[in-house]
N, C-alpha and C positions, 0 to 999 in steps of 0.2 A: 586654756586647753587647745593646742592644736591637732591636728589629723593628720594619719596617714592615709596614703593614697588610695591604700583596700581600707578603707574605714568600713565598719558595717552598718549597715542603716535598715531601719524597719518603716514604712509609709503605712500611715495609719490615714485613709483617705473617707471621709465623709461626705453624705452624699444622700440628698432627696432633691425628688419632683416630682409635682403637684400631679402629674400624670400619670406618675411611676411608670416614666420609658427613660433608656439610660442612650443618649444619643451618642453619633460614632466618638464627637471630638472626647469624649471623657476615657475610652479608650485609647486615643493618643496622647492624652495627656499621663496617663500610667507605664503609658509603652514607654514613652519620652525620657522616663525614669530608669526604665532596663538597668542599663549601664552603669547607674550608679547608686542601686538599692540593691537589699539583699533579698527584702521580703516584705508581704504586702498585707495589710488588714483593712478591711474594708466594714464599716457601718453606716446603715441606713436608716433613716427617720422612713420609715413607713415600710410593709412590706409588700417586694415585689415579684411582678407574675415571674413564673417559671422561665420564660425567654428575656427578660430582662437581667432576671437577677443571674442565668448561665453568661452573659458578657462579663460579668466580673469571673468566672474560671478560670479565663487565660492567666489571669493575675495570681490568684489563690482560694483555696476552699473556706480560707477563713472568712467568713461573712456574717457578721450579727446583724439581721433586720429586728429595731426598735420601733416601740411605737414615737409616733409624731408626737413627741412632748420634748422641751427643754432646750431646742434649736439644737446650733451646733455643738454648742456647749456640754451641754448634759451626753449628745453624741459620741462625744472627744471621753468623757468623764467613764461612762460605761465601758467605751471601747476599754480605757487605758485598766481599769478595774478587772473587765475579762479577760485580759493578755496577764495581769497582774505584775507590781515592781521587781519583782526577782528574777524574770523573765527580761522586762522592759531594759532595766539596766544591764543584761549582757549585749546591748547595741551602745554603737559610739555616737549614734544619733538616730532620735527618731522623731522622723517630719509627722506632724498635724497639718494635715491641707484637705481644701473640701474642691466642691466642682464648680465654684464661683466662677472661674479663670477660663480662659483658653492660653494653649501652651502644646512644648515650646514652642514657641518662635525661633529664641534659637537653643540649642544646644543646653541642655543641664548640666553637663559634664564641665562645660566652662565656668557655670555658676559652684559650684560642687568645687572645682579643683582651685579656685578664687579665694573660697574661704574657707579650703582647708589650712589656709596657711594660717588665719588669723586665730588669733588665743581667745575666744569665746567660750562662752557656759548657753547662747544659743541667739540664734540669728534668722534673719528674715530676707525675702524679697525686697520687699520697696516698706515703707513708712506712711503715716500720716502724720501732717504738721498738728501744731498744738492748736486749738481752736480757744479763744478767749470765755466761752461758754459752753453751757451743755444742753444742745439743742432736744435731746432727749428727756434729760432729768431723771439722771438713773445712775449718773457718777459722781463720790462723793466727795470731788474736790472743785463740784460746781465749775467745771470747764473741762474740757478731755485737751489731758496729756500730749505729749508727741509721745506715738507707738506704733510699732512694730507691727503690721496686718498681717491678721491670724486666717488669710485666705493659705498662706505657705510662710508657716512659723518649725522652723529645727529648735528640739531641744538638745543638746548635751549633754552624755555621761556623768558631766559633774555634776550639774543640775537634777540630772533624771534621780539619780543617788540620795539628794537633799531636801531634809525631811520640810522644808521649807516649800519646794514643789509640792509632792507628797498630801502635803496638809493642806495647802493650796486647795486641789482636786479633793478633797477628802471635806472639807468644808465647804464646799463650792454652793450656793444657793441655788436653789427651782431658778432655772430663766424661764422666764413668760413672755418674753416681746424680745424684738430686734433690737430695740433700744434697749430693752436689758441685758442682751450679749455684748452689744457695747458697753456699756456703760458698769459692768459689773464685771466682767472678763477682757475681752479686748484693748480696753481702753488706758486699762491700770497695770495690767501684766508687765508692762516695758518698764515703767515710772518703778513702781513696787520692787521690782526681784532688782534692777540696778541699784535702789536707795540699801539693799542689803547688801550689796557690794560684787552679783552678777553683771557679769563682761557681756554685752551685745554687741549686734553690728545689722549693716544692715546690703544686700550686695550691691544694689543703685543707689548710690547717695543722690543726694538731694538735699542736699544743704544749701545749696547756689541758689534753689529757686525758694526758699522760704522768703516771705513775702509776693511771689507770685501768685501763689496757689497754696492754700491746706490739704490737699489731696492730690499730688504730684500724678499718681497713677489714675486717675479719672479724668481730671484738667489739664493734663499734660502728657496724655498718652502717648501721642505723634510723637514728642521731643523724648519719652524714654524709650520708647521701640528703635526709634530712627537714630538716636543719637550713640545711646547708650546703650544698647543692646541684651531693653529689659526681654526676660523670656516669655513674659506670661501678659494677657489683654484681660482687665475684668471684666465679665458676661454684663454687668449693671453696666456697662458705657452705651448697651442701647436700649435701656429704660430708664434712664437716667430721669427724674423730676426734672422736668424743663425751666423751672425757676432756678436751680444748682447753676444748670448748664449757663443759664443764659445770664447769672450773676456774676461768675467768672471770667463767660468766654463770649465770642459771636457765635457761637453755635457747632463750629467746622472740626472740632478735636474729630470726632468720635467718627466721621465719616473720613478725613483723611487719613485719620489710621488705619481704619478699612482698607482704602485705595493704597497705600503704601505696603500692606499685609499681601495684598491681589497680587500688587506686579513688582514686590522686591525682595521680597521672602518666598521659602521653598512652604511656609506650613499652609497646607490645603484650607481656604476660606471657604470652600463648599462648607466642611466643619461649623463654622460659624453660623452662615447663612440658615443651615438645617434645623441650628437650633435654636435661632434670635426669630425664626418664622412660626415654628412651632411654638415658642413659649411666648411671645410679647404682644404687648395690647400694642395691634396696628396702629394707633395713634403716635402712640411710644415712638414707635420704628418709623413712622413717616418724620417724627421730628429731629429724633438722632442721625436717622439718613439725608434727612431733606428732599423724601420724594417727591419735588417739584421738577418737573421736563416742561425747562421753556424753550421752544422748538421756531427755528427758521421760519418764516413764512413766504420769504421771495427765491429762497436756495435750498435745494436738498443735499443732504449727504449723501444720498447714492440711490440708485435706481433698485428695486426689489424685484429679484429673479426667481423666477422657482416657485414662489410663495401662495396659494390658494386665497385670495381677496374677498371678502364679502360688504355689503351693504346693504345691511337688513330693516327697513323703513317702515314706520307703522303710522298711515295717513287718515285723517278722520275729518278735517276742514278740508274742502273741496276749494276754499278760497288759497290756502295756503301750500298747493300743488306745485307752484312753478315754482316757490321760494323755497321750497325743499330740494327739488329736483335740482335745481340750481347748486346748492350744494352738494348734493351728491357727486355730479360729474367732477368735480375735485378728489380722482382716485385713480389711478396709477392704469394704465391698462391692463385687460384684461379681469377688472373687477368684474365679479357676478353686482346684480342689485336684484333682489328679494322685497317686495311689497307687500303688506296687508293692511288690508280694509274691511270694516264691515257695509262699505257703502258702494252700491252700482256705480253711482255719477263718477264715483273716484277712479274707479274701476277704468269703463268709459272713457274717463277723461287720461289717464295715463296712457292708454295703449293708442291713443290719437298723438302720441307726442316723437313716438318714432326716436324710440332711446336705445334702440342697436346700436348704433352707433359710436355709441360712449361707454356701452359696458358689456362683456363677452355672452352675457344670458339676462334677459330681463324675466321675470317671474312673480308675477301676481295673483296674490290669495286674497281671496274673501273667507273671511272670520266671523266668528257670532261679535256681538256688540257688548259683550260681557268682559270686564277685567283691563280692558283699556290697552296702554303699550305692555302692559305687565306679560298680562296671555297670550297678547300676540309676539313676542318673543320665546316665552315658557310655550306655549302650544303654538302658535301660525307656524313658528319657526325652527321648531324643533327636530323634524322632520332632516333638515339642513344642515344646523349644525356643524355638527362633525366632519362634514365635507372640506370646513376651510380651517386654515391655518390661523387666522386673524380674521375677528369682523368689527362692524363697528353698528352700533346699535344705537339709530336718530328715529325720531315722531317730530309732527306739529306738534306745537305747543303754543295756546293760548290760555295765561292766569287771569280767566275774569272774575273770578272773586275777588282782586285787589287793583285799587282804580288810584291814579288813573291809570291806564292800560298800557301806557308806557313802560309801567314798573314792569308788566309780564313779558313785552317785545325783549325789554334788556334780559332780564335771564333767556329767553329763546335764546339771542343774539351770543351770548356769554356760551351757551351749549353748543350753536352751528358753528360759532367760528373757530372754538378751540376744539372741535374733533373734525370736522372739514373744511378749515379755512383757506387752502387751496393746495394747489396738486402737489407743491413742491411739501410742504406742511403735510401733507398724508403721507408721502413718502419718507417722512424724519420720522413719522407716528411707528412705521413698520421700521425702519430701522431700529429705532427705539430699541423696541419688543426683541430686535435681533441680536441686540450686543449684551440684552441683559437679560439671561434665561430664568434669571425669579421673577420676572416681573408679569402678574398677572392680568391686572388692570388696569386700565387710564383713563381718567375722567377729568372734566371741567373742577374745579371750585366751587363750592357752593355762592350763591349770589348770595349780594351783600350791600345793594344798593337800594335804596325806596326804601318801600315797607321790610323788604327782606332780610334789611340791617338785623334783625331780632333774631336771625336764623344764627349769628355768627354767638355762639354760647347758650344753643338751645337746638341745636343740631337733632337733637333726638325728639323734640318736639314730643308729642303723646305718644311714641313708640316706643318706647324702651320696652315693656311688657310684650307685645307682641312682637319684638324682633327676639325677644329671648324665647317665648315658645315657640317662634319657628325654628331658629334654632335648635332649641330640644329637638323637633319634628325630625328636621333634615340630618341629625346626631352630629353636631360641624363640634368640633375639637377644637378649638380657638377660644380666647379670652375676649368677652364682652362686657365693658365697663358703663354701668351708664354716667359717669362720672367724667367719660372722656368721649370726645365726638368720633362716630361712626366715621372714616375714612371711605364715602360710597359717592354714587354718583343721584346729586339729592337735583333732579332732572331726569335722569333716566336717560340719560344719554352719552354712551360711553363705548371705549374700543375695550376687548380683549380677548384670550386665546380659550377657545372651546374648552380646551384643560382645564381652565384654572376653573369654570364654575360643571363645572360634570355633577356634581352630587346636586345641583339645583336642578341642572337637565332633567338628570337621571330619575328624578323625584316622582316622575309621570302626571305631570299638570293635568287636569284637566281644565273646560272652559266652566262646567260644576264648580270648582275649587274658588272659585271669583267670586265676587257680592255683586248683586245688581243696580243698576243705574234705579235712581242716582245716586254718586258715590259721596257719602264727607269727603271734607276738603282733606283731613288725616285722621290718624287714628285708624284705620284700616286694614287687612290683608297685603293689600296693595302698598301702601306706605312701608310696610314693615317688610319684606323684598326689598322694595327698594334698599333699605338701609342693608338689608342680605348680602345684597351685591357685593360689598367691600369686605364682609369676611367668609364668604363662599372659597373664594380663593387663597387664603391662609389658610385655611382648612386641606385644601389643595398642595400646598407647598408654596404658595406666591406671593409676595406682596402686591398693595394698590399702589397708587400716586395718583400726583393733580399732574395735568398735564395743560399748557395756553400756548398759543403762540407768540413769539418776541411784542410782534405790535398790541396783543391785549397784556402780556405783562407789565408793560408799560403803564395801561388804566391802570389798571390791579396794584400796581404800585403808589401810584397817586391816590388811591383814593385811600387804601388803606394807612398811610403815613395821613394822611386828612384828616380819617377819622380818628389815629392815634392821638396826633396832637390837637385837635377837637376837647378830646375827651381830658386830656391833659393841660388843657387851659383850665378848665373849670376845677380840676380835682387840684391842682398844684394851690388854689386857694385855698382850698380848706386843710390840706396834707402838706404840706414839706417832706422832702424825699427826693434820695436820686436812684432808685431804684424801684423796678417792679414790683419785687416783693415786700419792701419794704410799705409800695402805697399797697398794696391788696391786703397785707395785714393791718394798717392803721384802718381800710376802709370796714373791715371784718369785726377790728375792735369800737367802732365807733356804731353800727350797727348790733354789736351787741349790747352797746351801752343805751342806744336808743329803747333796743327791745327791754329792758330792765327798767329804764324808765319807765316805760309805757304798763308795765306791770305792776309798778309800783301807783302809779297813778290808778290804773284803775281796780287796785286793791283798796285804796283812799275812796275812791268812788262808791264801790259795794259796799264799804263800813258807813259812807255814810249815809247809801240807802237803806241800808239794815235799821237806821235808828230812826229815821225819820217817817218811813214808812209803813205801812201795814202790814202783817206779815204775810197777811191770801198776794197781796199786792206785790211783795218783795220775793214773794217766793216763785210768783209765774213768771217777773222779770227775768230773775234766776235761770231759770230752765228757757225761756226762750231765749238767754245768750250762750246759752250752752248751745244750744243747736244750730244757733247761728255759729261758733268756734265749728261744731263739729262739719257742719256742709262748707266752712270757707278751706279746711284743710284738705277737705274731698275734695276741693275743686284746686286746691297747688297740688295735691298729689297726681292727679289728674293733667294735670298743666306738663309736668317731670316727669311722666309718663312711668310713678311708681307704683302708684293705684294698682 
């Protein structure tokens, strides 16, 4: 069945979020359509407020909000039920697409006039390869198909007609999970209605790269945007499972399709940015983006004009005076620098140093000795704020809880040098900030050397709980996973723009609000801010990143390739594997296979204190290993900070 050029077409466009806000790009992607639909039906898994749900008017009245059950599936299923087939079939096509996508890129009308020539019963975008299994377990031909992705699937006339469709939908099972969208609908639609002798197509082939990639549009999005002139970027390119990503690719799809969207195409990537910031676990988005700025140290990019500079310092070692100071005079002129202390001698001892010189206003506060660098940022500094453009926010720091003491110098060292490592280096920091208007914070890396090796996969250390009811407190709109490491400045020692943490400002700290000395090492007030930091400003509209300069990236690189292949001396003995996923699963199934031993053994054990022993005897055993189970789980839950 081919088309003529006024074909009619009906968009049946489905569509939830988690937030229930409908952001701008889902209205260009419907606009984008104009030109080549006739009419518009829209349903929504949940329902939404009165100003969300008036942005779909521009488009049409018809709107069914459903409850959140059955995915997109049951969505599609309803809609098509409440439009009903005697209706449905006076179009010569009607598209199922939801708001996974951004689009177009380019033009539909080229897509649209493409394949009207060809003699189809219904056709798609782009495809997925056949995959040799079925990673879900939900299709019943134990491997998924090659098919047709039902992000933007046209049905035709013919089809729509054919009691084969029809029955299709009319029998269609409850979906319960994503994997059963695939694996039940998606997956077999393509396979299914061609073994009955339905015509498909698809408009970006990709036939060339089977064996590349099983997923042309996710693993190879640069090459069908740029080459081929797909019209549509999936939303999942920047949440992608970092183990997909990085099974396929080195990592760089998903941000150079970005950069070639920016500055080669007309479709507005603000669009994007608006809503991969609002919706995505920062983690996510730091690894799809790769928000690492590793920044010049000997050369700037350009001098900073115009710009209100601060240097906001919070001193409490009176021995470590000059070594702070020292770094700060690494700042552009006309920096302000801003002090607090709770200490006279420090006091004293600063205003003896005669640092007019180096910074346009020097300004020293005395603070109470409550809350540490925490309050003295949230309250010494508060006051300030908003006066600059950009600040950068350093303390002494010494970790003597962990010996030897060297371990705590190197983190200091990792904090001073990558947010003041010298003048030309602060100047790339502000540039930075300048060419990229989401960016709202910039911080060190967390350390990763000595003892602090434990930090790298334990990021959240006892906080998870109390960064989630601050959160609640502060009402931040942002996805917090404890599953995935906090993107923060785990030092306390970081640049960024007054904007991006407003609703922390805004809070109204007091130095009340703080615990008093002395403090746990974590688990605190104080710890759980800290990790704050990194999604204050998502909440704001901005992403974080790690920021180093060239010469510590260079450590940072060594050590970690060190500690990789370290770790992969030892595992490649007992695992074979050339993949990371492939060791993380053997290590996951071999630890569960330990823990089932160990249960099996000491199931043998208990039967055969039961027979040997006495029963007052076997019975107080009993219960005090019960308590021992129950206090060792308090104390991992405690550890994962789920308690």
């Amino acid at each position: 069945m081919r088309l003529e050029k006024n074909a009619k077409r009906l968009v049946i466009f489905f569509f939830y979020d988690e937030g229930y806000i409908v952001d701008d790009y889902i209205g260009v992607l419907l606009e984008g359509l104009r030109k080549s639909v006739n009419d518009y039906f829209i349903v929504t898994n949940g329902y939404l407020p009165r100003p969300e749900h008036d942005k779909f008017l521009k488009f049409t009245d018809r709107i069914l909000m459903r409850e959140n059950v059955g995915f997109d599936v049951w969505a599609y299923k309803d809609a098509l039920e409440y439009i009903g087939w005697d209706k449905l079939i006076q179009y010569d096509e009607v598209i199922l697409m939801n708001y996974t996508i951004f689009g177009p890129l380019y033009p539909f009308e080229e897509m649209f006039e493409t394949m009207n020539s060809r003699d189809l019963d219904f056709w798609g975008i782009t495809k997925h390869h056949k995959v040799d299994f079925d990673c879900f377990g939900t299709c019943k031909y134990g491997y998924i198909p090659e098919h047709i992705q039902s992000s933007f699937l046209v049905i035709r006339n013919s089809l729509l007609r054919s009691s084969d469709y029809q029955d299709m939908w009319k029998n269609m099972p409850m979906i319960h999970s994503y994997g059963e969208s695939v694996g039940l609908y998606e997956a077999i639609f393509t396979k299914e209605f061609n073994e009955k002798g339905y015509k498909s197509d698809v408009y970006i082939n990709t036939d060339d790269l089977e064996g590349y990639t099983k997923y042309p549009l996710m693993m190879m999005a640069y090459e069908l945007i740029k080459n081929r002139r797909c019209p549509i970027l999936k939303v999942k390119n920047f949440s992608q499972n970092y183990y997909d990503i990085l099974g396929d690719t080195v990592g760089n799809v998903t941000r150079d399709t970005l950069e070639y969207i920016k500055n080669s195409l007309t479709y507005d990537s603000e669009l994007i940015y608006q809503h991969i910031i609002r919706t995505s676990n920062l983690s996510d988005l730091k690894n799809t983006l790769h928000l690492n700025y590793v920044l010049p140290k000997r050369y700037a990019y350009s001098e900073p004009k115009g710009k209100k500079i601060a240097i906001m310092m919070h001193l409490y070692y009176a021995d470590l005076v000059e070594y702070c100071i020292e770094y700060a005079k690494n700042v552009p002129e006309g920096t302000d620098l801003i002090i607090t202390t709770p200490k006279q001698e420090i006091i004293s001892k600063v205003k003896k140093m005669k640092l007019g010189k180096y910074f346009k206003t020097v300004k020293v506060i005395k603070i109470e000795n409550v809350g540490r660098d925490v309050s003295a940022l949230l309250v010494g500094c508060r006051p300030y704020i908003y006066n600059y453009d950009y600040v950068c926010f350093v303390h002494d720091k010494k970790t003597t809880q962990i010996k030897p003491y060297c371990n705590g110098e190197g983190f200091a060292y990792k904090c001073w040098e990558n947010n003041l490592g010298s003048k030309e280096y602060v100047k790339n920091i502000i540039a930075t900030f300048e060419s990229d208007s989401h960016l709202g914070l910039l911080t060190p890396p967390p350390p990763n050397h000595g003892q602090f090796y434990q930090i790298i996969g334990s990021e959240w250390a006892s906080n998870y709980t109390n960064t989630i009811s601050l959160a609640y407190q502060l009402k931040l709109n942002c996805k917090i996973d404890g599953n995935k490491p906090p993107i923060a400045p785990l030092g306390t020692m970081f640049w960024f723009r007054p904007k991006a943490l407003k609703t922390l400002f805004d809070y109204g700290w007091e130095y009340k609000d703080f615990p008093k000395e002395p403090n746990y090492y974590d688990g605190t007030l104080l710890h759980a801010i800290e990790r704050i930091y990194g999604f204050v400003p998502q909440h704001e509209g901005y992403y974080v990143g790690w920021v180093m300069t060239d010469d510590y990236a260079s450590l940072e690189q060594t050590n970690l390739h060190f500690m990789l292949r370290e770790i992969n001396l030892k595992l490649f003995k007992k695992y074979y594997t050339t993949n990371l996923l492939d060791m993380t699963q053997k290590i996951d199934n071999n630890m569960q296979m330990v823990w089932e031993d160990n249960i099996t053994f000491m199931k043998r054990i208990k039967l055969f204190a039961k027979k040997v022993l006495p029963f007052p005897v076997y019975e107080a055993m009993r219960k005090q290993y019960a308590k021992y189970l129950f206090w060792k789980e308090k104390r991992i839950m405690k550890r994962r900070g789920t308690a």
